[in-house]
MIVEXVEX-845733 format. One record per residue (C-alpha): residue number from 1; x negated, y, z negated. Coordinates in steps of 0.2 Angstrom, whole numbers, plus 5000, padded with zeros to 4 digits. Layout:
<nodes>
+-----+------+------+------+
! seq !    x !    y !    z !
+-----+------+------+------+
! NUM !    X !    Y !    Z !
...
+-----+------+------+------+
</nodes>
This chain:
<nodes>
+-----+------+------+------+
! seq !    x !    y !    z !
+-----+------+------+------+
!   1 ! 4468 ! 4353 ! 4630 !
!   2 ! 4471 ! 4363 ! 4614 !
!   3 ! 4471 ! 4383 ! 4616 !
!   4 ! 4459 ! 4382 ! 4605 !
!   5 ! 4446 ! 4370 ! 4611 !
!   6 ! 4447 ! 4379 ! 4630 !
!   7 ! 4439 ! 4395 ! 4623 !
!   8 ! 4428 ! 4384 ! 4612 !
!   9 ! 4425 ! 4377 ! 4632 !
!  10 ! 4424 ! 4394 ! 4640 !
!  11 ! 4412 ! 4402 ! 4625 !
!  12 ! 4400 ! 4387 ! 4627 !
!  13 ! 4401 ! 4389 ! 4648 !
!  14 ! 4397 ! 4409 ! 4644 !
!  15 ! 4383 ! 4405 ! 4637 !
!  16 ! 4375 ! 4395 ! 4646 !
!  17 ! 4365 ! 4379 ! 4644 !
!  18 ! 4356 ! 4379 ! 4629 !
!  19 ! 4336 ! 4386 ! 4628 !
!  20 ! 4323 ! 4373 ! 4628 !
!  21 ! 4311 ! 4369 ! 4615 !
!  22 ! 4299 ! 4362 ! 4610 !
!  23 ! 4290 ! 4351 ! 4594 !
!  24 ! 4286 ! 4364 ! 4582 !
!  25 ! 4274 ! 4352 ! 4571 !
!  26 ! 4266 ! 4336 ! 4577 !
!  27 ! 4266 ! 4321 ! 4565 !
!  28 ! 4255 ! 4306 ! 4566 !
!  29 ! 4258 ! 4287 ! 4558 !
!  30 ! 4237 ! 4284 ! 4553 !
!  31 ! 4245 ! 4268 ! 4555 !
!  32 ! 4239 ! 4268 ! 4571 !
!  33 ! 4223 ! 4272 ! 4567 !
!  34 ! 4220 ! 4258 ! 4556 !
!  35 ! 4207 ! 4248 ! 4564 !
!  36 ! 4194 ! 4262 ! 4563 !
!  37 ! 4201 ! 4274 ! 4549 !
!  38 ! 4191 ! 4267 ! 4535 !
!  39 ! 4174 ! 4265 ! 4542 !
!  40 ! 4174 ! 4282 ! 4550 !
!  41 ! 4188 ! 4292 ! 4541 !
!  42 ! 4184 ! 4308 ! 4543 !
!  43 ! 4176 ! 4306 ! 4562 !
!  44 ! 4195 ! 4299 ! 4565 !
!  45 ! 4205 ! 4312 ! 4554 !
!  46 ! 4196 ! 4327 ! 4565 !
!  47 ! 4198 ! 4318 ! 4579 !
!  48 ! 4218 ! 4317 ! 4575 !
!  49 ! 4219 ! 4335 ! 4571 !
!  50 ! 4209 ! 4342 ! 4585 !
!  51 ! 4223 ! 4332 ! 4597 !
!  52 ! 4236 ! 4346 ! 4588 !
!  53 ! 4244 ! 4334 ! 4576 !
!  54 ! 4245 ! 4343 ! 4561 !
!  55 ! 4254 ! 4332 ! 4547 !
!  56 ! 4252 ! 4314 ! 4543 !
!  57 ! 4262 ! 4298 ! 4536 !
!  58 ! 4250 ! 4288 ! 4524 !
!  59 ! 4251 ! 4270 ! 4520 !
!  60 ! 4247 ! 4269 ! 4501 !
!  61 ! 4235 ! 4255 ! 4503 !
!  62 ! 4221 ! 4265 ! 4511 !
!  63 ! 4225 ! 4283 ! 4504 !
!  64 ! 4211 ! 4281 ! 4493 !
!  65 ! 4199 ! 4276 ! 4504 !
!  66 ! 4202 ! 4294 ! 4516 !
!  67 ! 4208 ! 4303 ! 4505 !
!  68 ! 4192 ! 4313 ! 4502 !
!  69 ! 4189 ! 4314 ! 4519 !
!  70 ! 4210 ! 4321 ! 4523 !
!  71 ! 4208 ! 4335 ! 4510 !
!  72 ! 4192 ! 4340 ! 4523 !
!  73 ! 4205 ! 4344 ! 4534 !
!  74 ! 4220 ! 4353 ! 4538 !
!  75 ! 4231 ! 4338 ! 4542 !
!  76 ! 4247 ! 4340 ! 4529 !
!  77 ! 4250 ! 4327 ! 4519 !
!  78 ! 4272 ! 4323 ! 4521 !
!  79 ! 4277 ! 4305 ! 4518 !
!  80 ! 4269 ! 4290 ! 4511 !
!  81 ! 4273 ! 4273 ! 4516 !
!  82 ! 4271 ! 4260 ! 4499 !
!  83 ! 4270 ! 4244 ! 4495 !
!  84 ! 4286 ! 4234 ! 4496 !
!  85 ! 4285 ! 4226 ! 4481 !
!  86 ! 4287 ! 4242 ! 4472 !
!  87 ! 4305 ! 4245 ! 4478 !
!  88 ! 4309 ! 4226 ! 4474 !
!  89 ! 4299 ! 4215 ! 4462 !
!  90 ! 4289 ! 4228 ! 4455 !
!  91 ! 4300 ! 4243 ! 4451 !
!  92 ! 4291 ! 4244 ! 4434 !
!  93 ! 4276 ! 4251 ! 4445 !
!  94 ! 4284 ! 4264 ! 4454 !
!  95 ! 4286 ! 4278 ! 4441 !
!  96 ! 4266 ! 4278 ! 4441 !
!  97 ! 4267 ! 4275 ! 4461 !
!  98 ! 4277 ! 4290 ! 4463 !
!  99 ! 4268 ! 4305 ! 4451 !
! 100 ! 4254 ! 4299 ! 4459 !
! 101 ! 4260 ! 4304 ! 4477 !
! 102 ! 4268 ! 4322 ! 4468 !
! 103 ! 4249 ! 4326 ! 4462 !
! 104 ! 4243 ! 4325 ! 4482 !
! 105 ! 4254 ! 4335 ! 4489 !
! 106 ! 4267 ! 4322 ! 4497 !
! 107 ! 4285 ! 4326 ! 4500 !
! 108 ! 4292 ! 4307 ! 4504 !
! 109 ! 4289 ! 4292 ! 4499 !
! 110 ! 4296 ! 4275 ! 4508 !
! 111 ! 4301 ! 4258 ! 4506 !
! 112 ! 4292 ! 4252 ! 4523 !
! 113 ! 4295 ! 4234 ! 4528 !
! 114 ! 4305 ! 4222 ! 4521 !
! 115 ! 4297 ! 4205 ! 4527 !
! 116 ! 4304 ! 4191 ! 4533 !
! 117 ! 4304 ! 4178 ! 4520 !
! 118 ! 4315 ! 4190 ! 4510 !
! 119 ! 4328 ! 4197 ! 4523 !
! 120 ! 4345 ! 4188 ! 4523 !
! 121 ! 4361 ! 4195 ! 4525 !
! 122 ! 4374 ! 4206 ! 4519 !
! 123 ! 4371 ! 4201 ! 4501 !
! 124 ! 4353 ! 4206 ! 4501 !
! 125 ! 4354 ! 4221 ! 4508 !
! 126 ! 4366 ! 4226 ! 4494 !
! 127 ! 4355 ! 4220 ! 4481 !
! 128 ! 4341 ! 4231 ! 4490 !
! 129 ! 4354 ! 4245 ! 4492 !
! 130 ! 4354 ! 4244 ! 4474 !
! 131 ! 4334 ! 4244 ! 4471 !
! 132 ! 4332 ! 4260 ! 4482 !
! 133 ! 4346 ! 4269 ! 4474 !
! 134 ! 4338 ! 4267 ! 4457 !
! 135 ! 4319 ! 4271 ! 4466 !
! 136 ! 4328 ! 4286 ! 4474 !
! 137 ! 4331 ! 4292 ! 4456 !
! 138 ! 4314 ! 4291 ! 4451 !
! 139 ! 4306 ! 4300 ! 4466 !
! 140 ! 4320 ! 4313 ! 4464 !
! 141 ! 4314 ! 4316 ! 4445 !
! 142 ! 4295 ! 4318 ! 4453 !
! 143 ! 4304 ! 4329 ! 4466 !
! 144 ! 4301 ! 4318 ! 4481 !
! 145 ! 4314 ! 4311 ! 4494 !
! 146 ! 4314 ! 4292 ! 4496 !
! 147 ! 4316 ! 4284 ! 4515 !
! 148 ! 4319 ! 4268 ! 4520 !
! 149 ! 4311 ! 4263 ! 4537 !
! 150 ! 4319 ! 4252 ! 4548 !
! 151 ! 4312 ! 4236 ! 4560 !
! 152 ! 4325 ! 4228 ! 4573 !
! 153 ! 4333 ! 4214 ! 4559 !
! 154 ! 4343 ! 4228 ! 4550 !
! 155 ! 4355 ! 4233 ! 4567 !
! 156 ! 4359 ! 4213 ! 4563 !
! 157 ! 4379 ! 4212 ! 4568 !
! 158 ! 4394 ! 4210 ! 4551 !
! 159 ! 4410 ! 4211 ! 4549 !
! 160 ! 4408 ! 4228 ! 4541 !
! 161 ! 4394 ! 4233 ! 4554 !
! 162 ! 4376 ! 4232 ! 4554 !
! 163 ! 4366 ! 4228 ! 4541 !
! 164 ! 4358 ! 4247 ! 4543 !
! 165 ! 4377 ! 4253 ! 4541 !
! 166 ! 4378 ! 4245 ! 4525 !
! 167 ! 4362 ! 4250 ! 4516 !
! 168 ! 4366 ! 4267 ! 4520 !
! 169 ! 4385 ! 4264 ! 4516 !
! 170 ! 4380 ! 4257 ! 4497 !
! 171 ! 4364 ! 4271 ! 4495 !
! 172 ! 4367 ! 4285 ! 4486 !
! 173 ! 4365 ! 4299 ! 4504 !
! 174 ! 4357 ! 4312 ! 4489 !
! 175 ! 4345 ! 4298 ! 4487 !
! 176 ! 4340 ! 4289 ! 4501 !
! 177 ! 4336 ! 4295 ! 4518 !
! 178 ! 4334 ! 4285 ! 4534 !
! 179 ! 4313 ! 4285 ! 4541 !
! 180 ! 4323 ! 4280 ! 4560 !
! 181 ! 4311 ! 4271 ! 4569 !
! 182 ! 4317 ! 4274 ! 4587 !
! 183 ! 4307 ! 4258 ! 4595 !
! 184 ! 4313 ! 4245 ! 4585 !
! 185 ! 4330 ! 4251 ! 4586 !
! 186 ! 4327 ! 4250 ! 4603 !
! 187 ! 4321 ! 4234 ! 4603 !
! 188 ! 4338 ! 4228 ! 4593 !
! 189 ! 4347 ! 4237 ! 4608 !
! 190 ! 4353 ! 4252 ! 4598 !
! 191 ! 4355 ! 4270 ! 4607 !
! 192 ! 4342 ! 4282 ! 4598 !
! 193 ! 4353 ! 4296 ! 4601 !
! 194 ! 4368 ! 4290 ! 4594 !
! 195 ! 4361 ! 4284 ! 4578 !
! 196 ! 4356 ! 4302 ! 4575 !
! 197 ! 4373 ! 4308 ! 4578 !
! 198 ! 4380 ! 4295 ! 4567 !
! 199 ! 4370 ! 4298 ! 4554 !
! 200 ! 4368 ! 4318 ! 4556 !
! 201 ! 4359 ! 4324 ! 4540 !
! 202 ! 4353 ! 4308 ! 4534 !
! 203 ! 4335 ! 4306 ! 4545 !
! 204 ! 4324 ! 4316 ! 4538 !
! 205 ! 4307 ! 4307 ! 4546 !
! 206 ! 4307 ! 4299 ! 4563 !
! 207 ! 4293 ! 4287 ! 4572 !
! 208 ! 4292 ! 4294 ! 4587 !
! 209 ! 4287 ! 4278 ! 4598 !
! 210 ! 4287 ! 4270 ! 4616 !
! 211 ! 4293 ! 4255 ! 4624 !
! 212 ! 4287 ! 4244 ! 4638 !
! 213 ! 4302 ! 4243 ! 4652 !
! 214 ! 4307 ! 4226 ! 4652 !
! 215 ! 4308 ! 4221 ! 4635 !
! 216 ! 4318 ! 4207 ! 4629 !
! 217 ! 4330 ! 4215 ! 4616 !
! 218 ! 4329 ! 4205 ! 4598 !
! 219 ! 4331 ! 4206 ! 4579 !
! 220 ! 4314 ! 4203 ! 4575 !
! 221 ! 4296 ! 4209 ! 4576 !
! 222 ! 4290 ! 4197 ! 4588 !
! 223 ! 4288 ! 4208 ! 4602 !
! 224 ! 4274 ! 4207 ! 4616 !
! 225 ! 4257 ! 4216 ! 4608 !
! 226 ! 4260 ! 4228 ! 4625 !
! 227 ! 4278 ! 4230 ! 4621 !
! 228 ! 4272 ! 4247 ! 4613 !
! 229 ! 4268 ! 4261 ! 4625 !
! 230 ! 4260 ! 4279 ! 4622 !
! 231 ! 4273 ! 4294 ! 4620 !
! 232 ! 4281 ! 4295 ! 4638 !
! 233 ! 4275 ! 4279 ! 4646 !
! 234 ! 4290 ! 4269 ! 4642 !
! 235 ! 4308 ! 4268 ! 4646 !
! 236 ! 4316 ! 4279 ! 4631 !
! 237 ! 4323 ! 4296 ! 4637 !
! 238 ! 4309 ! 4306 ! 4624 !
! 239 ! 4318 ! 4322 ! 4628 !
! 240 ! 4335 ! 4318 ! 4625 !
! 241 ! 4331 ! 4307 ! 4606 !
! 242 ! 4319 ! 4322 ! 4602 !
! 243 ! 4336 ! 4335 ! 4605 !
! 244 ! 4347 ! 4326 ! 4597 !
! 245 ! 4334 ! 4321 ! 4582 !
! 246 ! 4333 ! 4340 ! 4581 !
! 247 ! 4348 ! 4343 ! 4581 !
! 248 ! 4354 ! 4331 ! 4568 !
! 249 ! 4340 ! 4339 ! 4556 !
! 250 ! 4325 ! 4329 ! 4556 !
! 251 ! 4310 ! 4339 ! 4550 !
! 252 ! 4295 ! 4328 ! 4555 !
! 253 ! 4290 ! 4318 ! 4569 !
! 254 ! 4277 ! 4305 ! 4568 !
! 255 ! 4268 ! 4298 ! 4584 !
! 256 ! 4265 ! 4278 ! 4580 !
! 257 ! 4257 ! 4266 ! 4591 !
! 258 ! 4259 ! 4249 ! 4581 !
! 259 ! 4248 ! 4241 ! 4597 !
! 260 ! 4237 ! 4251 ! 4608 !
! 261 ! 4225 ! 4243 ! 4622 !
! 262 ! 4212 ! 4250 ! 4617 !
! 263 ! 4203 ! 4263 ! 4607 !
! 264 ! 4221 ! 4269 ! 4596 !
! 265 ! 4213 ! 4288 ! 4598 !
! 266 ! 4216 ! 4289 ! 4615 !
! 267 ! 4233 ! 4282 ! 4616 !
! 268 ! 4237 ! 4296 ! 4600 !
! 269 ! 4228 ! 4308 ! 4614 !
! 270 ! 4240 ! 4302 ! 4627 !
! 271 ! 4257 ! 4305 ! 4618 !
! 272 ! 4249 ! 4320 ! 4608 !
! 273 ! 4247 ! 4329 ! 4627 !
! 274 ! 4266 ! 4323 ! 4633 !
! 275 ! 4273 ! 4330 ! 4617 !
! 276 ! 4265 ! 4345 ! 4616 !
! 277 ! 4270 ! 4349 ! 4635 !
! 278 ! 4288 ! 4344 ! 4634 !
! 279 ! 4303 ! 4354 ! 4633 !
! 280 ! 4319 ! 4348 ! 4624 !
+-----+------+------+------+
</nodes>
């Protein structure tokens, strides 16, 4: 060992291990909630912000219908999840998209989904590579950050490395950012933690989701409907993704439960409670 990494050694054994902490702000997919959000949204949205979640991820395609009833509460408006189409065969649309998500207060905005019918390989993810570098212009001008959230498909195996690692090899890192959805990277059999390592400074938004023990890693979506746990009743080590996504400078944390067994509000109850009591 180097003189100079033994002190860096013995300063870091001085000091001890390092505090705990905790979620300063708790994020919430209304995903989640989207079988009862648009007949009772504003019952649902106090409901949400009485568990102690206090920002929210938006999908575009209801954001009209709660919208009256989000600004009734204190819940903070971060990123916005649109319509694929606008970051591939629509891009003429996304201008007007984009102000629109600038006038209501939202930071992010992200490409969400790509579906299956229009995956392939290494060629279209450089074609969409190239789509979210010029969409990432166009949010930048609005002054919003664009993220693109990934499924399973993308950790996909190349010659030059997953298909995830080339999107964000050919994006522009000023304009592009990673949404890391740690389940379905789970799912593809990728480590959580080392993503966030890998990709220090680029995950800016992270789905903070569960996974039922046992489940049969693959590159699609075609997972068990109870293959999604609440926060803390799965198998992934919470405390150890949330220190290093910390650590690796994400700013928001959004609880999503793609599949809950019943009501979605008690399951966003559930993980709202671990969260809130975990040290990191």
């Amino acid at each position: 060992m180097r003189r100079n990494e033994f002190l860096k050694s013995l300063a870091v054994l001085a000091a001890g291990p390092a505090p705990a902490k905790k979620l300063q702000r708790l994020g919430v997919q209304l995903y989640t909630v989207r079988s009862i959000l648009s007949e009772k949204p504003l019952e649902t949205l106090r409901a949400i912000e009485q568990m102690g979640f206090q920002e929210a991820e938006v999908v575009r395609a209801s954001l009209d219908k709660i919208w009256e009833s989000f600004k009734q509460t204190k819940l903070q408006p971060v990123s916005l999840h649109m319509d694929t189409s606008l970051f591939t065969t629509r891009m003429a649309d996304l201008p007007g998209a984009v102000d629109d998500a600038a006038r209501r207060g939202f930071q992010y905005v992200v490409c969400p989904y790509i579906a299956p019918q229009d995956r392939g390989g290494v060629a279209v993810i450089e074609k969409l590579a190239a789509n979210l570098n010029q969409a990432g212009e166009k949010c930048k001008s609005a002054g919003l950050k664009l993220a693109y959230h990934n499924h399973a498909f993308e950790f996909e195996m190349t010659p030059s490395g997953t298909l995830l690692d080339i999107l964000l090899a050919k994006t522009d890192p000023q304009l592009v950012f990673l949404e890391l959805d740690i389940f379905w990277a789970a799912v593809a059999g990728a480590d959580p933690v080392a993503l966030f390592q890998k990709y220090a400074g680029r995950i800016p938004l992270v789905h903070v989701k569960d996974v039922k023990p046992g489940v049969e890693k693959r590159l699609d979506e075609r997972v068990p409907r109870d293959a999604f746990r609440e926060v803390g009743r799965g198998s992934l080590p919470m405390a150890q993704i949330l220190r290093a996504g910390s650590n690796a400078g994400v700013r928001h944390f959004f609880v999503e439960q793609d599949q809950t067994p019943g009501n979605p509000l008690d399951s966003l109850r559930i993980s709202a409670q671990y969260l809130k009591d975990l040290d990191f």
